[in-house]
Structure formats: structure tokens, C-alpha cells
C-alpha positions in Angstrom: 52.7 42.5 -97.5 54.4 43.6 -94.4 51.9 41.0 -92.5 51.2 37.8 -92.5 47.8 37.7 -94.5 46.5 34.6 -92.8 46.4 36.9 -89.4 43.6 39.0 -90.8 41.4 35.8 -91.8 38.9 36.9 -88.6 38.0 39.9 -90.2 36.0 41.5 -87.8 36.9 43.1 -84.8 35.8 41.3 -81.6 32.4 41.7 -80.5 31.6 43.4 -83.5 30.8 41.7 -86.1 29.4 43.8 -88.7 30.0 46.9 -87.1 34.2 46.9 -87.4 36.7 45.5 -89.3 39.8 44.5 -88.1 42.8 46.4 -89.8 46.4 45.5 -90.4 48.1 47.2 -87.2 44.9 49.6 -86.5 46.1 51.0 -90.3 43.6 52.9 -92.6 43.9 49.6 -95.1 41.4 47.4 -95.6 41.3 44.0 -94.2 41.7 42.0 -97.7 39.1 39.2 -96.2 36.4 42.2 -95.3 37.2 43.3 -99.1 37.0 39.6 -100.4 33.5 38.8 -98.1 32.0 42.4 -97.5 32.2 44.5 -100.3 29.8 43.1 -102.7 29.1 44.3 -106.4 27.5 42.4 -108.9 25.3 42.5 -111.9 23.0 40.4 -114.2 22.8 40.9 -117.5 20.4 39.4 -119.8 21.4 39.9 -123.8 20.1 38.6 -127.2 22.4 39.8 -130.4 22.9 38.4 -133.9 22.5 38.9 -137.6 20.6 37.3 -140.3 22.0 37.8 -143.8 20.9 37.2 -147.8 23.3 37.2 -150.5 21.4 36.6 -154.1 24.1 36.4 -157.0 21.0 37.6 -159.1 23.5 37.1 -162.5 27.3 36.7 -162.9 27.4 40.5 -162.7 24.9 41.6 -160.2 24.6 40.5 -156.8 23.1 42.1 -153.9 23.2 41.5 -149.9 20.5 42.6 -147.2 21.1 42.1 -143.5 19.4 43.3 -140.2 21.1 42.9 -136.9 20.5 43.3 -133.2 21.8 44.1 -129.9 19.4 44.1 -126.8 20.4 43.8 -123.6 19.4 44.4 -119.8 21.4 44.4 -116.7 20.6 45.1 -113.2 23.6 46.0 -110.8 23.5 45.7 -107.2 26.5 47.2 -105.0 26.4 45.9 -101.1 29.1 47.1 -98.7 29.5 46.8 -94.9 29.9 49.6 -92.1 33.7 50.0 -91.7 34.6 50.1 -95.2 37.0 52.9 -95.8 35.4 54.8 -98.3 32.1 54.1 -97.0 32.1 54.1 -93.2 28.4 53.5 -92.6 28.4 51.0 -95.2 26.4 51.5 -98.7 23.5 50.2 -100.9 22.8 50.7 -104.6 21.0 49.5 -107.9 21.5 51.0 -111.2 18.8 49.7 -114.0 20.7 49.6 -117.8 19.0 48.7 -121.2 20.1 49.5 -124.6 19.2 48.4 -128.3 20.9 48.8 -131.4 19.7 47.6 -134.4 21.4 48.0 -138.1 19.9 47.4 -141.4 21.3 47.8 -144.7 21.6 46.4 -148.3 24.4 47.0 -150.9 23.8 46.5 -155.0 27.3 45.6 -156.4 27.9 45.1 -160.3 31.0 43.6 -161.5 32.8 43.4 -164.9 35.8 42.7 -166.8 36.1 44.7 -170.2 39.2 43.5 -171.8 42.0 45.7 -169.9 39.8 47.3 -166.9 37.6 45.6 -164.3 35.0 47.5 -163.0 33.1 47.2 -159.2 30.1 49.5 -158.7 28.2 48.9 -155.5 25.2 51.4 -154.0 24.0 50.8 -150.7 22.5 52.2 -147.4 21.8 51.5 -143.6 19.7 52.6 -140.9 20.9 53.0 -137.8 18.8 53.2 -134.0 19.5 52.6 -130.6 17.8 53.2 -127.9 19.1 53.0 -123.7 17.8 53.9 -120.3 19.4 54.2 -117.0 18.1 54.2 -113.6 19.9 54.4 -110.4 19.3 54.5 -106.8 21.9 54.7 -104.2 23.0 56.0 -101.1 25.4 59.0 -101.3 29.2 58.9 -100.7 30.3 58.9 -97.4 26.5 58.7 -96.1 26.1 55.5 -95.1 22.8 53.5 -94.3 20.0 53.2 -91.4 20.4 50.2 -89.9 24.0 48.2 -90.5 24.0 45.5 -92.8 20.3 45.7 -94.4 20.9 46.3 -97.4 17.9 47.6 -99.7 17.0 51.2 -100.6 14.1 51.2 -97.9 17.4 51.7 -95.4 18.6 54.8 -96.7 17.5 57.8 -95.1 15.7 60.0 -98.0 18.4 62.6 -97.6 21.4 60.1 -98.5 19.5 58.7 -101.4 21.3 59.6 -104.8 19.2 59.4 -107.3 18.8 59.5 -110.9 17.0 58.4 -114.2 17.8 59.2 -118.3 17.1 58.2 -121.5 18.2 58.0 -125.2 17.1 57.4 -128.6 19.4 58.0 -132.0 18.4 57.2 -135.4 21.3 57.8 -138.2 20.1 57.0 -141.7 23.3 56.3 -144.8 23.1 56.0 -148.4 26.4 55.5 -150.0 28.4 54.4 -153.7 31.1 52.7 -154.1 33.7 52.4 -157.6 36.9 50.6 -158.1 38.1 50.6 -161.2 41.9 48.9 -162.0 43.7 49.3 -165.2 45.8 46.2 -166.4 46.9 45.4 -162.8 48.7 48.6 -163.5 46.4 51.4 -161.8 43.5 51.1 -159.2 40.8 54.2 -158.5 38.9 53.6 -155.6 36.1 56.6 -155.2 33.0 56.7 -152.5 30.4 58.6 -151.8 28.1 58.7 -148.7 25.0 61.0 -147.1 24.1 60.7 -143.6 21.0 62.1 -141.8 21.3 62.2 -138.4 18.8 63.0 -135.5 21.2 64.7 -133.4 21.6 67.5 -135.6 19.1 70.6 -135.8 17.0 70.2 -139.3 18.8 72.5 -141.2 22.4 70.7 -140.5 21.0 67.0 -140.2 22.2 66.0 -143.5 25.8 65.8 -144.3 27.8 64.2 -147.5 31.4 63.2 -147.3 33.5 61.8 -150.6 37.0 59.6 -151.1 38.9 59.0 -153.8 42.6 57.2 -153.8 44.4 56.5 -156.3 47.7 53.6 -156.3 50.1 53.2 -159.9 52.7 50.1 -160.1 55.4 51.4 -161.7 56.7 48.1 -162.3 53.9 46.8 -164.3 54.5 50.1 -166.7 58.1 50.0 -166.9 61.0 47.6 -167.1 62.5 47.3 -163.9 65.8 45.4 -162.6 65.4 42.3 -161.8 66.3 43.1 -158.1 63.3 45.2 -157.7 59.9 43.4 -156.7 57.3 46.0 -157.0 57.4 50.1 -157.0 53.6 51.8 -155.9 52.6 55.3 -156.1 49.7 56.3 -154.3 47.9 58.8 -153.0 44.1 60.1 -151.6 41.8 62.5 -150.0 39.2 61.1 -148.0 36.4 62.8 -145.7 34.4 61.5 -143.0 31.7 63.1 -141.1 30.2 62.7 -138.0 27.3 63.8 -135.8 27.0 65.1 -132.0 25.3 63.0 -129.3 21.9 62.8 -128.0 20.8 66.1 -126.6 23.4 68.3 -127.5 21.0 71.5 -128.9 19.0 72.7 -125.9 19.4 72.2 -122.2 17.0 70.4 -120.2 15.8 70.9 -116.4 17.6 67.8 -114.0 18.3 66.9 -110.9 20.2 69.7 -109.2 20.3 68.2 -105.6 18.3 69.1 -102.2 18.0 72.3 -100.2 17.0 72.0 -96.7 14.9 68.3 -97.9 13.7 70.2 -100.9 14.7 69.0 -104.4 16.1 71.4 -107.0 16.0 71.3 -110.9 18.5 73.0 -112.7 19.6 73.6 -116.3 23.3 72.1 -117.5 26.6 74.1 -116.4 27.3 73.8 -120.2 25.7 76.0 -122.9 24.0 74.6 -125.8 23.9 75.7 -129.3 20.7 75.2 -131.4 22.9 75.7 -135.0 25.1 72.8 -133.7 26.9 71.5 -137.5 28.5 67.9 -138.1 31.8 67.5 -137.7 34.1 67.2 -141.4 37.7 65.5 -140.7 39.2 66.3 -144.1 42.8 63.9 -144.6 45.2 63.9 -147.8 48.0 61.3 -148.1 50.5 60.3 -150.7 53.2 57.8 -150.3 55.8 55.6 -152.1 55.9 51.9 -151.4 59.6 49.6 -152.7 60.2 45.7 -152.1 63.6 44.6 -153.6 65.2 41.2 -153.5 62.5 39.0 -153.6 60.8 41.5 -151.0 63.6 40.9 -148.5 63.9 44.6 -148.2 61.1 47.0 -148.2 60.9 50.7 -147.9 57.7 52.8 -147.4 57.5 56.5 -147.3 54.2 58.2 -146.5 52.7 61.9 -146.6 49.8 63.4 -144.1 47.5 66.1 -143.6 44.4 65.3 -141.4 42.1 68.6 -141.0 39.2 69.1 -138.5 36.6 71.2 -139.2 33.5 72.0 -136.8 34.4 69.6 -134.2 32.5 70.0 -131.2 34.6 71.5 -128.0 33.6 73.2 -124.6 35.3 76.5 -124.1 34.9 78.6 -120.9 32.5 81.2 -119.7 32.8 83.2 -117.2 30.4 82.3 -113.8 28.3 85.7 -114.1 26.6 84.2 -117.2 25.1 81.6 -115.3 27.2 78.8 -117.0 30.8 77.9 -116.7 31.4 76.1 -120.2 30.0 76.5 -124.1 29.9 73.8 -126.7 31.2 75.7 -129.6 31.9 74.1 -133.3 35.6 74.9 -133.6 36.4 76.1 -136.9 39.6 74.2 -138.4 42.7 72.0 -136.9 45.3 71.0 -138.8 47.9 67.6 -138.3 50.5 66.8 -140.8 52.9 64.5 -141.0 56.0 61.9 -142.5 56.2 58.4 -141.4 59.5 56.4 -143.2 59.7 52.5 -142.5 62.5 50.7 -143.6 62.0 47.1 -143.6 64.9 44.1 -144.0 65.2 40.3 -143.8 69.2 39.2 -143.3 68.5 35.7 -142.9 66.0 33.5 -144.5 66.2 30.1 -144.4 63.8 27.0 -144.2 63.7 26.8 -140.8 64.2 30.4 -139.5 64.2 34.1 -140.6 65.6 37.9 -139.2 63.3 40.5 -139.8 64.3 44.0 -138.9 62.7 46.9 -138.8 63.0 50.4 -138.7 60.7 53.3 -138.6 60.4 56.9 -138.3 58.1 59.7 -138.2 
């Protein structure tokens, strides 16, 4: 700093205390010891989270795992700040009011078996998914200030500085799912899943959703005779979908807190219009690539393939004002990325006590 901080330990200005800072120079900064000692936020947050799990190994084949877990917390934040403060001239009060809960529970059924040249893993499983959160807030508005300087509670905010505010949330996402790997000789590996979601944030007649994989990886060098200078060559190559759901509240708009007129308060619908027929969105992504270690895997190559498509996500376009909203939530039909990623990979030195890795990689 262009002054000597230990000058601007008396923070406030003579004669009034709590009313005035002093500044660096009569600047518009901040005195750092009226940040340090007079602007005070803090919270206190009471939480409980864990997990209980069973494994039973019911035979050497069959096995199956059911666990539950839990995330509950509260937290109460308090913001104080004195008159004088920049941002706040009048000083400010606030308390916001947070509590959320998540719990997950879910079992998965796997069966496992060697037959002579294949091994085989079969798993079926689901989950079910809530949470739950709440906010409350009461505060004084920007630039408002309070009553009476340095009392801080919400009694000293005049009723038309108070910001206020309240919301909830519930979600409930329920999952069943399969799972196959399948390997051939150490030679070839199929990996398939399948999975179904229901999710309360949808309308009815979109709520459930299914999304597949499947990926498929061949060692070349288990099939056929290689040099001795090449380590391992893989194929490989997958399509894989994934779906996901909207948040809470996304279908119809809901009266809120639009501010005061003249001391009155307002309700208001969102500046954004709903859709009822909101769908899930489907991210669709195909990749095939080529994996090559050589000289006891001192260099390595990898080449790789992309195409991720989006379909139905959920985006806000514009509307003109005269509507009576300024934005839409639309489900946007289909984006396409697609790519090439090449990493070349080499070790010059390797010794017992040290080794050069270099890397290269481009996409």
C-alpha cells in the first residue's frame, strides 16, 4: 500500500465513533481495520451425514449390497456491518435461514462367473433419490441502511428497507439400472448398461426416461503375434447416453414477491415463460480410439474419436416485452460437438533413481 497500514489502526474518525471511518487520505477505500473489526459475516451450521452399508456374498457367484445415506444440515447466517462502510453507508443487517436433506438408497445384485474362456459380471440395481431445502432471508436492502447506527437486528430496519424472502424445494428421482461385462480370453471386453429414471420434475407424461451404453475394447496383441517391441495394441470404441431431468419448478410459474408500491406489496409471475410439456434432456456421445505402448511402454501413443450430441436441453430464448415476459425456457432440439484428441507419450531416461517423461498432446 501507498500508506503505512499501521496509521489507520484508529479506525474511526474522531469523535465519531461508529458513525465514520477514517479513510486512507479521505480516499473512497476502506479502512482495512473497519473491514477487519466492522464488517461482520458469519454463520453456524449444524450437519449430520454418513452411510451405513451391507455387503452379503450370498454364494461364490452371487453377492448383493444395500446402503442408505444421509445429508442434513442447518445453517443460520448473520451479516453485521457499520455506518460508513462503502457499499453500505448506513450500515446493514441480515439473516438468511438454510436447511437441506438428501438421502440416497439403493441396492445392486451382481452375479459373477468364469466359463472356461469368458467371464461374465451381471449386476441389477436401483436407487432412490430425495432432497429436500428451505431458505429464509431477512435483510435490509442495498444502499438503505438501518434506523438507529450500530443495532443490529431486523426490528431496526425500517419496513420499507427490509428485503425479504422465503422458498422451498422437494425432488424425488427414482433409478433402476443393469449392468454386463463380458471379456473374452483377456482378448475382448463388452461392457453394456441400462438405466430408467423417473423424475418428479418432469410433467407425467415425460417423467420417465431410459438411456443405454455399450463399449466395446479388442487387444490386438493377445490375437496376433506382435514384435517383441510392442507392449500392447487396443481398439476401442462406444456409444453411451445419459439423461437428465429439469429443476424444481420448471412447468408452471408461480405468484412471488414482486417488490413494494407506495408501502404496498406486489406479487408477480416469473419474467421467464414456463412450458408444461417440458422433456428430459438426452446427451447422446460416440467415441472410437486406438491405444499403442512400445518398448516396455516407454512410448505410448493414443488416438481418440468424438461426437457428443444434445438433444432437448433446456435453454431460455427471448421474447419480446409486449408478451408480458422477456425470456422462454424452450427444449432445444439437437447440438452437435465432435472431435480428435492425439497424445503422444515418451520416457528418454529411465533409470533407478530418476526418469524423463514427455508429453505431447493435441486436439
Amino acid at each position: 500500500p501507498h500508506v503505512n497500514i499501521l496509521d489507520l489502526k484508529d479506525y474511526w474518525m474522531p469523535g465519531q465513533a461508529g458513525l465514520q471511518q477514517r479513510t486512507p487520505y479521505n480516499t473512497v477505500y476502506n479502512n482495512p481495520y473497519f473491514l477487519a473489526y466492522e464488517v461482520n459475516n458469519g454463520f453456524v451450521r449444524d450437519r449430520v451425514f454418513g452411510n451405513v452399508r451391507l455387503d452379503y456374498q450370498i454364494s461364490p457367484e452371487f453377492s448383493l449390497m444395500g446402503r442408505y445415506s444421509l445429508d442434513l444440515y442447518n445453517e443460520q447466517r448473520e451479516m453485521k456491518i457499520a455506518n460508513s462502510y462503502t457499499n453500505d453507508p448506513r450500515g446493514a443487517y441480515g439473516n438468511i435461514n438454510l436447511g437441506n436433506f438428501e438421502s440416497n438408497a439403493d441396492f445392486l445384485a451382481t452375479y459373477k462367473k468364469d466359463l472356461k474362456d469368458f467371464s461374465i459380471s451381471l449386476s441389477v440395481g436401483g436407487n432412490a433419490r430425495y432432497q429436500r431445502g428451505s431458505n429464509l432471508t431477512n435483510a435490509s436492502k442495498s444502499g438503505t441502511g438501518l434506523i438507529v447506527p450500530g443495532a443490529f437486528n431486523v426490528q431496526n430496519i425500517a419496513p420499507a428497507n427490509l428485503d425479504y424472502s422465503s422458498s422451498w424445494f422437494q425432488r424425488g428421482i427414482y433409478s433402476g439400472y443393469g449392468l454386463a461385462n463380458i471379456g473374452f480370453k483377456d482378448m475382448i471386453y463388452l461392457d453394456l448398461t441400462a438405466r430408467n429414471d423417473w423424475s418428479s420434475t418432469l410433467p407425467e407424461a415425460n417423467r420417465s426416461y431410459f438411456y443405454p451404453s455399450a463399449s466395446l475394447s479388442v487387444l490386438l496383441n493377445e490375437m496376433f503375434t506382435m514384435p517383441s517391441q510392442v507392449n500392447m495394441v487396443k481398439l476401442r470404441g462406444g456409444v453411451a447416453q445419459v439423461g437428465n431431468d429439469a429443476n424444481p419448478y420448471q412447468l408452471l410459474g408461480t405468484l412471488g414477491n414482486a417488490g413494494t408500491w407506495d408501502g404496498i406489496p406486489r406479487l408477480g409471475t416469473p419474467g421467464t415463460l414456463l412450458i408444461p410439456d417440458l422433456k428430459p434432456e438426452i446427451v447422446t456421445s460416440y467415441e472410437t480410439g486406438l491405444d499403442v505402448t512400445m518398448y516396455n511402454n516407454r512410448l505410448r501413443f493414443s488416438g481418440t474419436y468424438y461426437q457428443v450430441e444434445n438433444r432437448n436441453q433446456i435453454l431460455s430464448t427471448k421474447l419480446p416485452p409486449s408478451t408480458g415476459y422477456s425470456l422462454k425456457n424452450v427444449n432445444a432440439g439437437l447440438l452437435v460437438s465432435k472431435g480428435v484428441e492425439f497424445t503422444l507419450g515418451m520416457t528418454p531416461v529411465k533409470s533407478a533413481n530418476w526418469n524423463w517423461d514427455v508429453n505431447l498432446n493435441w486436439t
